[in-house]
N, CA, C, O and CB atoms as a CASP TS submission, in Angstrom:
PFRMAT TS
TARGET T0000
AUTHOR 0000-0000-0000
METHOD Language model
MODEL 1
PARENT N/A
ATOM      1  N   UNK     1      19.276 -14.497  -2.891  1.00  0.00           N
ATOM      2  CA  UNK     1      20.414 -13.724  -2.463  1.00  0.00           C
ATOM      3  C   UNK     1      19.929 -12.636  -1.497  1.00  0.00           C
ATOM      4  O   UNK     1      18.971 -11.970  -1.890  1.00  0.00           O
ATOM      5  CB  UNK     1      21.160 -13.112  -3.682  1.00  0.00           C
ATOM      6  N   UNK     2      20.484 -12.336  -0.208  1.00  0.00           N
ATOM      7  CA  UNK     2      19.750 -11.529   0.587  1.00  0.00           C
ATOM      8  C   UNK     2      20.016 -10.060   0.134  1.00  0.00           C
ATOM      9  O   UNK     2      20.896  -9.795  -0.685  1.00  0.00           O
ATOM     10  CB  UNK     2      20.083 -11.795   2.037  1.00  0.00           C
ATOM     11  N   UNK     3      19.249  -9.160   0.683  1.00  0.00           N
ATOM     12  CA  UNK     3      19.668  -7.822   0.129  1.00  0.00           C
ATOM     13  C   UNK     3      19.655  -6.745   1.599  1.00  0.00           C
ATOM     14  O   UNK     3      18.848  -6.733   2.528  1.00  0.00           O
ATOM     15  CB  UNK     3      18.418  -7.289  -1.254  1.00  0.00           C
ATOM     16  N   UNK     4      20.820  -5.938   1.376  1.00  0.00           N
ATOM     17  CA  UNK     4      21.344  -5.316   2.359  1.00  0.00           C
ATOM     18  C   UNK     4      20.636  -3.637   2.075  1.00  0.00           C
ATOM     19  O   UNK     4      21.359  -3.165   1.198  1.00  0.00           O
ATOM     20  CB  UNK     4      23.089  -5.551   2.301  1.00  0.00           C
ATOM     21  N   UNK     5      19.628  -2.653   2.422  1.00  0.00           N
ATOM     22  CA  UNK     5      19.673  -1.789   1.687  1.00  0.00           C
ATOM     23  C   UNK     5      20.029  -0.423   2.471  1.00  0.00           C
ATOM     24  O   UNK     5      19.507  -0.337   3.583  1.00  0.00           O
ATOM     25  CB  UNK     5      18.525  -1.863   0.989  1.00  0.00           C
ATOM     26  N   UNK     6      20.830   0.643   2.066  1.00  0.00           N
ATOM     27  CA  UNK     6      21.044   1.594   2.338  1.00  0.00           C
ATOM     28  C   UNK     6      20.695   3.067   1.915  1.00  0.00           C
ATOM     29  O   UNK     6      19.923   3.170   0.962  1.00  0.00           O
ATOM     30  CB  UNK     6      21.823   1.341   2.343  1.00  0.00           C
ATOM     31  N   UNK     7      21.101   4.071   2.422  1.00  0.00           N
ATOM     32  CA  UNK     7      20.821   5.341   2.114  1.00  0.00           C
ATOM     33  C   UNK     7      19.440   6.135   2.341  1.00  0.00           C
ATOM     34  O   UNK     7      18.325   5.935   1.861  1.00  0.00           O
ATOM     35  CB  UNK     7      21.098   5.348   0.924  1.00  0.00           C
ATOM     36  N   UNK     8      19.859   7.001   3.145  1.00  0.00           N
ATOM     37  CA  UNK     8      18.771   7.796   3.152  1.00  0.00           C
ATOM     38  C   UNK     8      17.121   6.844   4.271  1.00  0.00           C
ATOM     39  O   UNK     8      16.003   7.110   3.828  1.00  0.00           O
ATOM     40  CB  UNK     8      18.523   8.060   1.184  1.00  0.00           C
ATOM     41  N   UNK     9      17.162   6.187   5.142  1.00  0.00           N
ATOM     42  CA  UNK     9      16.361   5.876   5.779  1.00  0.00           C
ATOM     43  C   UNK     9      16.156   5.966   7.211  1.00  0.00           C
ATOM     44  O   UNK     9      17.190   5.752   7.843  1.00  0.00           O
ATOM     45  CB  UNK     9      16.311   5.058   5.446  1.00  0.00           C
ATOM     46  N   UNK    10      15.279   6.183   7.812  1.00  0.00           N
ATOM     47  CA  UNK    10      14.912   6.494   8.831  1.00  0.00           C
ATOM     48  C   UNK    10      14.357   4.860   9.594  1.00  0.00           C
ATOM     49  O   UNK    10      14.600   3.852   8.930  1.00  0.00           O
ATOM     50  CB  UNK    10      13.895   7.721   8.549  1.00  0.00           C
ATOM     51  N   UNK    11      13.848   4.741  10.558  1.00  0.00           N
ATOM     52  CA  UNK    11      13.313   4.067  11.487  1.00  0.00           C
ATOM     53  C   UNK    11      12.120   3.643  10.952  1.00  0.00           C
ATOM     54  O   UNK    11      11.892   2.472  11.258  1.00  0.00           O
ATOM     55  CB  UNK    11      13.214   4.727  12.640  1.00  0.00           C
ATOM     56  N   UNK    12      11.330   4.118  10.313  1.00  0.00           N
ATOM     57  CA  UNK    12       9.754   4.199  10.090  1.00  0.00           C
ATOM     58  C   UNK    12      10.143   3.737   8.593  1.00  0.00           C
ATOM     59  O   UNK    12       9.622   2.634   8.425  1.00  0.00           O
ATOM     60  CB  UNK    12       8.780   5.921  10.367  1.00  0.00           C
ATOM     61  N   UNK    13      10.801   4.110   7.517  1.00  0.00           N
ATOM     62  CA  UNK    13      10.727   3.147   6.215  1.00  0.00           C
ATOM     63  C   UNK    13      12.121   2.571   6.310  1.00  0.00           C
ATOM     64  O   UNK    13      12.796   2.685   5.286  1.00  0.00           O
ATOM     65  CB  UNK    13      10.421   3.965   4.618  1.00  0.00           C
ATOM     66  N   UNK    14      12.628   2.027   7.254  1.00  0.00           N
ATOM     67  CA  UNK    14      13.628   0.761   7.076  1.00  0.00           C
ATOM     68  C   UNK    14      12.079  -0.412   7.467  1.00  0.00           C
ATOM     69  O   UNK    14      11.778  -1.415   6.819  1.00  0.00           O
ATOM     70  CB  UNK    14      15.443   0.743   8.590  1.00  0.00           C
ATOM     71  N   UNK    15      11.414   0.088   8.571  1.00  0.00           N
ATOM     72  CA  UNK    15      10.342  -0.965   8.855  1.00  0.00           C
ATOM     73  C   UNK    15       9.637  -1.220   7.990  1.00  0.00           C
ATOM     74  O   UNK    15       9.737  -2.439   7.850  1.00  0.00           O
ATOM     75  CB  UNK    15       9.541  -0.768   9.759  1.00  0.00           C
ATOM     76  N   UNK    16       8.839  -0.775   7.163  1.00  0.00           N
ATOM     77  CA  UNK    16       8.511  -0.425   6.022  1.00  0.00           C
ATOM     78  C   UNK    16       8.687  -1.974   4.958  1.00  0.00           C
ATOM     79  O   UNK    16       8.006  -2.982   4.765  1.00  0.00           O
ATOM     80  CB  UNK    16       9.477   0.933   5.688  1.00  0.00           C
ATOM     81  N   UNK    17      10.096  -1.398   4.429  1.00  0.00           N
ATOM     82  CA  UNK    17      11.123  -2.149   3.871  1.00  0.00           C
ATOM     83  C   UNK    17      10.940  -3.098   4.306  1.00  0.00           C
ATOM     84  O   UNK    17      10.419  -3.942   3.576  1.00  0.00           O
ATOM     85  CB  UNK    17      12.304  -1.861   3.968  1.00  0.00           C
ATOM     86  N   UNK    18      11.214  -3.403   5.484  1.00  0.00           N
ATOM     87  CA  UNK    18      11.237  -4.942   5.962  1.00  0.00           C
ATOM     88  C   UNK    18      10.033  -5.822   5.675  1.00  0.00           C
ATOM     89  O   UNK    18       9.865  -6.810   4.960  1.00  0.00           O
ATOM     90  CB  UNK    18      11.398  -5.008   7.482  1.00  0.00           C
ATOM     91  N   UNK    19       9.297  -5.150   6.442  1.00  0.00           N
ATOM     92  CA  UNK    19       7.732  -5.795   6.588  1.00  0.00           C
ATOM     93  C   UNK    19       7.797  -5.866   4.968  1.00  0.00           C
ATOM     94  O   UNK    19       7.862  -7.091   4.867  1.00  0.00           O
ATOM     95  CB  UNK    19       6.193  -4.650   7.457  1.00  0.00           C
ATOM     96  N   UNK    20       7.821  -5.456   3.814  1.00  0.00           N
ATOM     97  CA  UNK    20       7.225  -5.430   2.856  1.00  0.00           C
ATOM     98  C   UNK    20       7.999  -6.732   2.193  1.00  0.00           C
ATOM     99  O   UNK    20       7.390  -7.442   1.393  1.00  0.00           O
ATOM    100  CB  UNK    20       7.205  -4.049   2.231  1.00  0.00           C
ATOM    101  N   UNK    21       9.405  -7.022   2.570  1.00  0.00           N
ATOM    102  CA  UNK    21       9.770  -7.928   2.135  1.00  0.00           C
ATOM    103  C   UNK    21      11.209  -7.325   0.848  1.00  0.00           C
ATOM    104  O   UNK    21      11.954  -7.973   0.112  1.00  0.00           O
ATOM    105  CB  UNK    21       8.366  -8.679   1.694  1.00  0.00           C
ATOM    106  N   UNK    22      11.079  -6.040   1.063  1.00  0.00           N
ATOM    107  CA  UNK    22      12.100  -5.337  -0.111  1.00  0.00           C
ATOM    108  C   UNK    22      13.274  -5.643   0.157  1.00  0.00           C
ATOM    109  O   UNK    22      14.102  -5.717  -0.751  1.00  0.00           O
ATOM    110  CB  UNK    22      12.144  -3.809  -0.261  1.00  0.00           C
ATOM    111  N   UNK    23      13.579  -5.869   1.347  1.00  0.00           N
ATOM    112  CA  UNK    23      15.394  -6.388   1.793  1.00  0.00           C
ATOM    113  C   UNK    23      14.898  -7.457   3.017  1.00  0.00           C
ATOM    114  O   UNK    23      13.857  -7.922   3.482  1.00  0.00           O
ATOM    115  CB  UNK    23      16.787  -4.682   2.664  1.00  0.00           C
ATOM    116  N   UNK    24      16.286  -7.517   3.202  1.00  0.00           N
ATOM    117  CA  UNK    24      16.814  -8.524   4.421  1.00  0.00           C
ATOM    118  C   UNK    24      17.058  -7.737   5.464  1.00  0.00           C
ATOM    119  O   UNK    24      16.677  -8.187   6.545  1.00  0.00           O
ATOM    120  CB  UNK    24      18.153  -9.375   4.164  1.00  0.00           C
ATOM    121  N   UNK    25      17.534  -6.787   5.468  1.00  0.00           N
ATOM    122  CA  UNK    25      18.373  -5.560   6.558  1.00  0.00           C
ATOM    123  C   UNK    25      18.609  -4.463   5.836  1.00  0.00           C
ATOM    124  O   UNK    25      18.761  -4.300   4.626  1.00  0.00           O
ATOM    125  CB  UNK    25      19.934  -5.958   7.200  1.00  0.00           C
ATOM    126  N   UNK    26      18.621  -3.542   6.986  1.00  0.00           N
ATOM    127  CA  UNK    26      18.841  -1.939   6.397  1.00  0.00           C
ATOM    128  C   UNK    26      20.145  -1.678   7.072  1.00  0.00           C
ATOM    129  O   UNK    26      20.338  -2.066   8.225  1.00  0.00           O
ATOM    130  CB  UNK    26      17.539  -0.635   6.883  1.00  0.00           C
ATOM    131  N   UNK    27      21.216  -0.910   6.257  1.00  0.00           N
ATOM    132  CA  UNK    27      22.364  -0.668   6.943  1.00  0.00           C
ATOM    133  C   UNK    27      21.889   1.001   7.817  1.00  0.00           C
ATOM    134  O   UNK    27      20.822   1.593   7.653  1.00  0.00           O
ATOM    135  CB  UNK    27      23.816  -0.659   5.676  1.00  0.00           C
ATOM    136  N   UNK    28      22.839   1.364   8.563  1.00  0.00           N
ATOM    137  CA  UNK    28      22.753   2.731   8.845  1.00  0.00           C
ATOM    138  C   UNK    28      24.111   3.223   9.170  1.00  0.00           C
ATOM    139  O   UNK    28      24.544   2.676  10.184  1.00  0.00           O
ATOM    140  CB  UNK    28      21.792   3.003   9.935  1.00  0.00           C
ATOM    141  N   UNK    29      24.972   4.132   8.604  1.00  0.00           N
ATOM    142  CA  UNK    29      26.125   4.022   8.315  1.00  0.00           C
ATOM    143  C   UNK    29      26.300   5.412   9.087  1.00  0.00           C
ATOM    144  O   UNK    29      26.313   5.383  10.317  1.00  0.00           O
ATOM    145  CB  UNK    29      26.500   3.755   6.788  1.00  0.00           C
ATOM    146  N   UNK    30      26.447   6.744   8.345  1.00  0.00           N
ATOM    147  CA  UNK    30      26.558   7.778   9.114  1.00  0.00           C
ATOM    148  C   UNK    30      25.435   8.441  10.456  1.00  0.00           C
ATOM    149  O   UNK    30      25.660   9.402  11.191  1.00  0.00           O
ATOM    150  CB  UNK    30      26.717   8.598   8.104  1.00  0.00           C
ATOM    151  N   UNK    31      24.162   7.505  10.428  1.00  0.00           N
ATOM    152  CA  UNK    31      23.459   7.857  11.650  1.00  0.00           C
ATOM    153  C   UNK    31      23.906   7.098  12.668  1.00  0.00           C
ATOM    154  O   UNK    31      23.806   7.380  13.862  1.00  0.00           O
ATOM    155  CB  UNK    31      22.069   7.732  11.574  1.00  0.00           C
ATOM    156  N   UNK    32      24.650   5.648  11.968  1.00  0.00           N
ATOM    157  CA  UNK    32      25.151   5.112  13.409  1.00  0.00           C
ATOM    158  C   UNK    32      25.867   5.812  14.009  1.00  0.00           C
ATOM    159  O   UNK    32      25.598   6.161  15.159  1.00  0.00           O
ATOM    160  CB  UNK    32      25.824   4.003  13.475  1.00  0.00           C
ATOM    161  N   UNK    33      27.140   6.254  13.269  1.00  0.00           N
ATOM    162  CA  UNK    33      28.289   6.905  13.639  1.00  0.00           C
ATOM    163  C   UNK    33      27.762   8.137  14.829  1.00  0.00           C
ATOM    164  O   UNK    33      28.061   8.335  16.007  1.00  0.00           O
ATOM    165  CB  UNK    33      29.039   7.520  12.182  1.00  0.00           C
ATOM    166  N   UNK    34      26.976   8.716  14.003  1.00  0.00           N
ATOM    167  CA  UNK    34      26.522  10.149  15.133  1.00  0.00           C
ATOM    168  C   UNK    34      25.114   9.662  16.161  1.00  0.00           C
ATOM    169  O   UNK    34      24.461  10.376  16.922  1.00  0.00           O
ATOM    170  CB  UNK    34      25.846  11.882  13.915  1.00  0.00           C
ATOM    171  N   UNK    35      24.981   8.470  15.914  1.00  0.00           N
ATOM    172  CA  UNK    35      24.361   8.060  17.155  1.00  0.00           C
ATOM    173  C   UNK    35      24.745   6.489  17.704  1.00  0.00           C
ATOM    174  O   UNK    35      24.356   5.394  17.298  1.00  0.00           O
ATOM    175  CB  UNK    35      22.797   8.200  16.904  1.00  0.00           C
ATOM    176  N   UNK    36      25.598   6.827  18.708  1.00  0.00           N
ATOM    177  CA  UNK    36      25.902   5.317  19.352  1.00  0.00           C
ATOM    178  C   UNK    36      24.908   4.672  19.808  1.00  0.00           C
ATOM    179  O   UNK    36      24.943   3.442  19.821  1.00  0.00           O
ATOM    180  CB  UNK    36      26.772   5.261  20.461  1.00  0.00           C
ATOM    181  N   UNK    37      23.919   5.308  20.234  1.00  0.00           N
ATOM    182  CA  UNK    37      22.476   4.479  20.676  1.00  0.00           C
ATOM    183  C   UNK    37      21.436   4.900  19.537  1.00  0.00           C
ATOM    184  O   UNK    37      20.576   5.767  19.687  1.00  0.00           O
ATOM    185  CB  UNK    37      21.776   5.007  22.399  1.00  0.00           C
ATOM    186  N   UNK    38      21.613   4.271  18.559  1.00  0.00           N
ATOM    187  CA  UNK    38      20.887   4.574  17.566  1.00  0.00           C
ATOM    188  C   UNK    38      19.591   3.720  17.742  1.00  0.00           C
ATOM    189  O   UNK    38      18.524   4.277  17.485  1.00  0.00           O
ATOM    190  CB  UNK    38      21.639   4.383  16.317  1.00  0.00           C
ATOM    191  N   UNK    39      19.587   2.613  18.094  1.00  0.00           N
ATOM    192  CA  UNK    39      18.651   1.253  18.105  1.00  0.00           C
ATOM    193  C   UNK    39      17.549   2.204  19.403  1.00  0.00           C
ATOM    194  O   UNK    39      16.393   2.626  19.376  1.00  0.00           O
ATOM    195  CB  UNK    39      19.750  -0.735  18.802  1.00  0.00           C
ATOM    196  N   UNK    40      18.513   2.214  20.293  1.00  0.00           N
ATOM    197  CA  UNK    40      17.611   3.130  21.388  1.00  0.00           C
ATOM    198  C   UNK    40      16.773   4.061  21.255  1.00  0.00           C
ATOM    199  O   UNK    40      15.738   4.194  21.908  1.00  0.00           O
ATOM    200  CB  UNK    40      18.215   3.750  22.124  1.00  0.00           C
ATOM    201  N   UNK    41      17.303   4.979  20.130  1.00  0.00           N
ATOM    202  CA  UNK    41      16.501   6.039  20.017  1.00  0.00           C
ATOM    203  C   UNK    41      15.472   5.741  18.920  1.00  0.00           C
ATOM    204  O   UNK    41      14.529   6.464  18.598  1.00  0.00           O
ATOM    205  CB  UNK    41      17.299   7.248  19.771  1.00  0.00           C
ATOM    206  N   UNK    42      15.753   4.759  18.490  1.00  0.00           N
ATOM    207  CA  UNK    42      14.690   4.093  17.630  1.00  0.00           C
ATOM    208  C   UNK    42      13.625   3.539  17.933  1.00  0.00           C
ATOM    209  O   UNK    42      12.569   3.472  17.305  1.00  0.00           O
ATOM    210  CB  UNK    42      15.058   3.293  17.047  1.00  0.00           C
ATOM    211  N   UNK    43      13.977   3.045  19.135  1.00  0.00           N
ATOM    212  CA  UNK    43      13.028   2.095  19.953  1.00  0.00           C
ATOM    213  C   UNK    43      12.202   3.803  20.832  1.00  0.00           C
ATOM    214  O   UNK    43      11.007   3.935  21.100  1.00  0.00           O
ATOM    215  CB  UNK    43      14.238   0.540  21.345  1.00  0.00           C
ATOM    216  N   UNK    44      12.896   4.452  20.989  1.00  0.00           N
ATOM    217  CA  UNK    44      11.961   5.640  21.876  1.00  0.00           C
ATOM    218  C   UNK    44      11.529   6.743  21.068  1.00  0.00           C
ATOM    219  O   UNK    44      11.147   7.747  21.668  1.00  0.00           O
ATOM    220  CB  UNK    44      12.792   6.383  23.118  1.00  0.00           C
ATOM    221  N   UNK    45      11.519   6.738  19.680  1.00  0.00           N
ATOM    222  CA  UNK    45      11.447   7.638  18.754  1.00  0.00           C
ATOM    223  C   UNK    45      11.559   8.937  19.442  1.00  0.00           C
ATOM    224  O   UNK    45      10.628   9.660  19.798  1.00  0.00           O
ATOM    225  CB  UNK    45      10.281   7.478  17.969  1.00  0.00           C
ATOM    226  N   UNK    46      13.285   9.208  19.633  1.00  0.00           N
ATOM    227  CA  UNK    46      13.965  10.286  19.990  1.00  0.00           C
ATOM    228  C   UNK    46      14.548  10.475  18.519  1.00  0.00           C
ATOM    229  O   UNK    46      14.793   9.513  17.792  1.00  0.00           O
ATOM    230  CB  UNK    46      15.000  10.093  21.278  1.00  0.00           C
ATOM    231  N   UNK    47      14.755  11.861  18.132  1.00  0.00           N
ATOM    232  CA  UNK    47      15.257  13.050  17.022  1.00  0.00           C
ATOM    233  C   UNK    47      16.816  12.008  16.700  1.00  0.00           C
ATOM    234  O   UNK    47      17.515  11.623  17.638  1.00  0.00           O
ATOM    235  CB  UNK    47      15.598  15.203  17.950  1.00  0.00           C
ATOM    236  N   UNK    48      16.987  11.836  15.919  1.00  0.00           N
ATOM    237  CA  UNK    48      18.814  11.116  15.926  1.00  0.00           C
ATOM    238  C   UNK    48      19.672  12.958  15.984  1.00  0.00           C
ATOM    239  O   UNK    48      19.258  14.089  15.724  1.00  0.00           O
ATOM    240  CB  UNK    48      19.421   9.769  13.579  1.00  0.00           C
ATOM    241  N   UNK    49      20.758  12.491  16.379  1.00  0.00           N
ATOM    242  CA  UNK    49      21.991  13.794  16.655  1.00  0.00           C
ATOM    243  C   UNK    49      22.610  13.760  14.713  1.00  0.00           C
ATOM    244  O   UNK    49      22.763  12.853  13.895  1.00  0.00           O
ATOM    245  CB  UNK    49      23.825  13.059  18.357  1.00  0.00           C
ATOM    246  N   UNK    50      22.759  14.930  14.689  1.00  0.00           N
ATOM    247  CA  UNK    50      23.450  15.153  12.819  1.00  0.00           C
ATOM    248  C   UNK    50      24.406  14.675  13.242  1.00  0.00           C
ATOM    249  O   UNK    50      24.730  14.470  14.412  1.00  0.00           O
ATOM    250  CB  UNK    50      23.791  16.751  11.844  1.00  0.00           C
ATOM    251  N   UNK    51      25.163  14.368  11.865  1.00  0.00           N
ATOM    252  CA  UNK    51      26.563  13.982  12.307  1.00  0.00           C
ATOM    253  C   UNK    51      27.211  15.333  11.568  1.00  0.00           C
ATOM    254  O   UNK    51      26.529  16.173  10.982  1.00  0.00           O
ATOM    255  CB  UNK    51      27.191  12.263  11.709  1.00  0.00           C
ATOM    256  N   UNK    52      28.824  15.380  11.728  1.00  0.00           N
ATOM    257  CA  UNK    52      29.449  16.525  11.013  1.00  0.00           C
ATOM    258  C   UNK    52      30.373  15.524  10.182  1.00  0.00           C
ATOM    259  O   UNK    52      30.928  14.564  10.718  1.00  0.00           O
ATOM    260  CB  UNK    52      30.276  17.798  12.038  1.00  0.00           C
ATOM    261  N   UNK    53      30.485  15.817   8.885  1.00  0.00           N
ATOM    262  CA  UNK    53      31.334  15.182   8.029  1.00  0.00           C
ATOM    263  C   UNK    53      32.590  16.186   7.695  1.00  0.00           C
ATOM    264  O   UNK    53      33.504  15.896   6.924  1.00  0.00           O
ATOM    265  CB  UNK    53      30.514  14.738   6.762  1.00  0.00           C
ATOM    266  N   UNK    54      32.485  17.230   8.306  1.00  0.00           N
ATOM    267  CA  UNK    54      33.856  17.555   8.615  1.00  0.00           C
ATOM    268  C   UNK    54      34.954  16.731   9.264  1.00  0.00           C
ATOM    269  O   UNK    54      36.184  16.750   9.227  1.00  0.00           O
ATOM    270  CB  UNK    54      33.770  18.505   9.307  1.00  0.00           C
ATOM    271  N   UNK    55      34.192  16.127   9.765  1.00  0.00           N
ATOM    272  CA  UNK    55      35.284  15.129  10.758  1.00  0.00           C
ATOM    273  C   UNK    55      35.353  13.871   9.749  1.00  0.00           C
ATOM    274  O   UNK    55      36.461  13.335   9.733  1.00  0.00           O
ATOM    275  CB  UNK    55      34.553  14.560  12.629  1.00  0.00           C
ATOM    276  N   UNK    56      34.601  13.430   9.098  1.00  0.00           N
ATOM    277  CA  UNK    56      34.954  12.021   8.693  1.00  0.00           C
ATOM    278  C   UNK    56      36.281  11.730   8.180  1.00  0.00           C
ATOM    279  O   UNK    56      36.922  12.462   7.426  1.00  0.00           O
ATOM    280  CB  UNK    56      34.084  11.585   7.711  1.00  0.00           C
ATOM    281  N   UNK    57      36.726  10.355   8.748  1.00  0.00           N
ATOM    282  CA  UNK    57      37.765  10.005   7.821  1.00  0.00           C
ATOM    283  C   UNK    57      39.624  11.145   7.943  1.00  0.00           C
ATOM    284  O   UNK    57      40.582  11.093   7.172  1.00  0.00           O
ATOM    285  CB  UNK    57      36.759  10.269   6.158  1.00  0.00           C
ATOM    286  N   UNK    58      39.442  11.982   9.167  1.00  0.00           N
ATOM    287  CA  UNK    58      40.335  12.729   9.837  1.00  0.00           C
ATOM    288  C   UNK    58      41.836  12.221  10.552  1.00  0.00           C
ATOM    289  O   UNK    58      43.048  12.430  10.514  1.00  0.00           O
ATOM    290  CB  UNK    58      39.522  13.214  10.748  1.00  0.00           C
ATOM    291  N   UNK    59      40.479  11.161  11.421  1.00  0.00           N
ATOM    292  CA  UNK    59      41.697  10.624  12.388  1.00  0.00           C
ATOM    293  C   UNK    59      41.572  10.743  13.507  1.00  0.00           C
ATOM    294  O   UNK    59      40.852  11.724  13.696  1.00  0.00           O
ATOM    295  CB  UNK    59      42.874  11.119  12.286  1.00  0.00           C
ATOM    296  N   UNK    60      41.912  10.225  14.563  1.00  0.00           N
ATOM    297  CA  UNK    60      41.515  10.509  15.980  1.00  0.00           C
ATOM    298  C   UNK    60      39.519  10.251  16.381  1.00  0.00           C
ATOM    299  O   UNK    60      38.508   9.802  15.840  1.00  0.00           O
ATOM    300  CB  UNK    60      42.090  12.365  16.178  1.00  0.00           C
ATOM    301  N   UNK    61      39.925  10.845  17.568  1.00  0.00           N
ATOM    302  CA  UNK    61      38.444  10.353  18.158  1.00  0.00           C
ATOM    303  C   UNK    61      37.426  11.525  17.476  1.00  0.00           C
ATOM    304  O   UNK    61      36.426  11.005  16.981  1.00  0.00           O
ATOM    305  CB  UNK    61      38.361  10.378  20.165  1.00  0.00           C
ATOM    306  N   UNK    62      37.482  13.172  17.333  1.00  0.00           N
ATOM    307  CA  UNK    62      36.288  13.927  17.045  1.00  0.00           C
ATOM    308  C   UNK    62      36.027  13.111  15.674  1.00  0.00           C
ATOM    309  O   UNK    62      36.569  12.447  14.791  1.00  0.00           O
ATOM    310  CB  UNK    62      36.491  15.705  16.941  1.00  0.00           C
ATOM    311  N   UNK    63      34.813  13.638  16.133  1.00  0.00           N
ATOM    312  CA  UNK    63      33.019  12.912  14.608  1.00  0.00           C
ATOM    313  C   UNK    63      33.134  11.277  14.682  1.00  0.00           C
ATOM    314  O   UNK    63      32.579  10.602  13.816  1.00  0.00           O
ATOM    315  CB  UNK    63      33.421  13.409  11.943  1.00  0.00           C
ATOM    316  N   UNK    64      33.929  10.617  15.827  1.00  0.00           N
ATOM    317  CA  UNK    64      33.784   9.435  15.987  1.00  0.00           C
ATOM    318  C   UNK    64      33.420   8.532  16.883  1.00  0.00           C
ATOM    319  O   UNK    64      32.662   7.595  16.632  1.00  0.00           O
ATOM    320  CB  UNK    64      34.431   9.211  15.767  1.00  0.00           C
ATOM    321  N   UNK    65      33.972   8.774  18.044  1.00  0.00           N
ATOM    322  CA  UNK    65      33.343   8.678  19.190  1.00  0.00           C
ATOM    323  C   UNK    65      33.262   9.613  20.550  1.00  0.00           C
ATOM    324  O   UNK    65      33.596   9.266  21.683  1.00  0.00           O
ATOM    325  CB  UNK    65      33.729   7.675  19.453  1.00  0.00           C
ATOM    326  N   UNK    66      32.681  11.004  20.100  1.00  0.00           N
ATOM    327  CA  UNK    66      32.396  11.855  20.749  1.00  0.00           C
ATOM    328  C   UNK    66      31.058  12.395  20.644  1.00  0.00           C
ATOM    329  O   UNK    66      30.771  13.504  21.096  1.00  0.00           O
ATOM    330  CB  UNK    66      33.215  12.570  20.600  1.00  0.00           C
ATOM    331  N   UNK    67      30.084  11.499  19.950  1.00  0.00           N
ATOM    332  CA  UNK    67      28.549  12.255  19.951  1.00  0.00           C
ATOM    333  C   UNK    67      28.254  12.019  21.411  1.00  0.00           C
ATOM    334  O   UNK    67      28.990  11.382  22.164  1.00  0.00           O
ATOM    335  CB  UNK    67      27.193  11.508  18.822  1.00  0.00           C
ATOM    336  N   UNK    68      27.237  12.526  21.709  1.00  0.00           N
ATOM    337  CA  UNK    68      26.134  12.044  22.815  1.00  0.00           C
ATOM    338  C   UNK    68      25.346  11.097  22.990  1.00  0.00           C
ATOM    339  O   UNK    68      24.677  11.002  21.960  1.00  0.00           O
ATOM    340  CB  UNK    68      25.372  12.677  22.960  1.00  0.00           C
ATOM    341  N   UNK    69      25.038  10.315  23.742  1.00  0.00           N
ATOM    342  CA  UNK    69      24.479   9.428  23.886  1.00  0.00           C
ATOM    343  C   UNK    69      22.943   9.475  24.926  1.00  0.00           C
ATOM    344  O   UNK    69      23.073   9.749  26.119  1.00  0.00           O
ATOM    345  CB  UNK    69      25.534   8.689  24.215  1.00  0.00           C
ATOM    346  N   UNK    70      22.050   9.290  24.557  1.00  0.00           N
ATOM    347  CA  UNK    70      21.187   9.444  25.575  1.00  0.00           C
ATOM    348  C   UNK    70      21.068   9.757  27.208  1.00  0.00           C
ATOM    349  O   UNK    70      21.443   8.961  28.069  1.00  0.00           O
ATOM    350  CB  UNK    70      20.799   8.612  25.418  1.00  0.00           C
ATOM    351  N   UNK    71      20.664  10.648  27.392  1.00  0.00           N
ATOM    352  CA  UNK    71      20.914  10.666  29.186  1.00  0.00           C
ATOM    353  C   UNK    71      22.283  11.075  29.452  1.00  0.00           C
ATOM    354  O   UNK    71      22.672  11.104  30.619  1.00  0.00           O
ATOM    355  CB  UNK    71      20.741   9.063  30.016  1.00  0.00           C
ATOM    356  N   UNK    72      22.941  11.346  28.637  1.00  0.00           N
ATOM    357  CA  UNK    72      24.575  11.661  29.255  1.00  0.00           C
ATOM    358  C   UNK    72      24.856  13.236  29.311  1.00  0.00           C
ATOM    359  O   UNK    72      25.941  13.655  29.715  1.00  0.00           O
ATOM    360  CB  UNK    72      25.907  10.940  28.128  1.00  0.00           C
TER
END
């Protein structure tokens, strides 16, 4: 049964994880959200942007698709 794992991971122990064989995939749920180029900044080991959970789950576009994106 494959295993999906979440919470609390960074770039460096989702790889980890993988390589070791502990899951199948790592989700990334609120770092995606506050980083649309998340994969990118993964790949350039750039700082990820916080997200604000003030906004979650509000409505409309703020804390959803208004972070920054690399170079912009």
């Amino acid at each position: 049964m494959p295993m999906v794992a979440n919470g609390a991971f960074d770039a460096r122990k989702a790889e980890a994880w993988l390589e070791a064989g502990w899951c199948d995939a790592v989700a990334f749920g609120k770092p995606f959200i506050s980083n649309p180029d998340l994969v990118e900044r993964f790949r350039r080991g750039v700082p990820l942007a916080a997200w604000d959970a003030d906004t979650f789950y509000q409505g409309g576009e703020r804390g959803f698709v208004d972070y920054p994106v690399l170079g912009a």
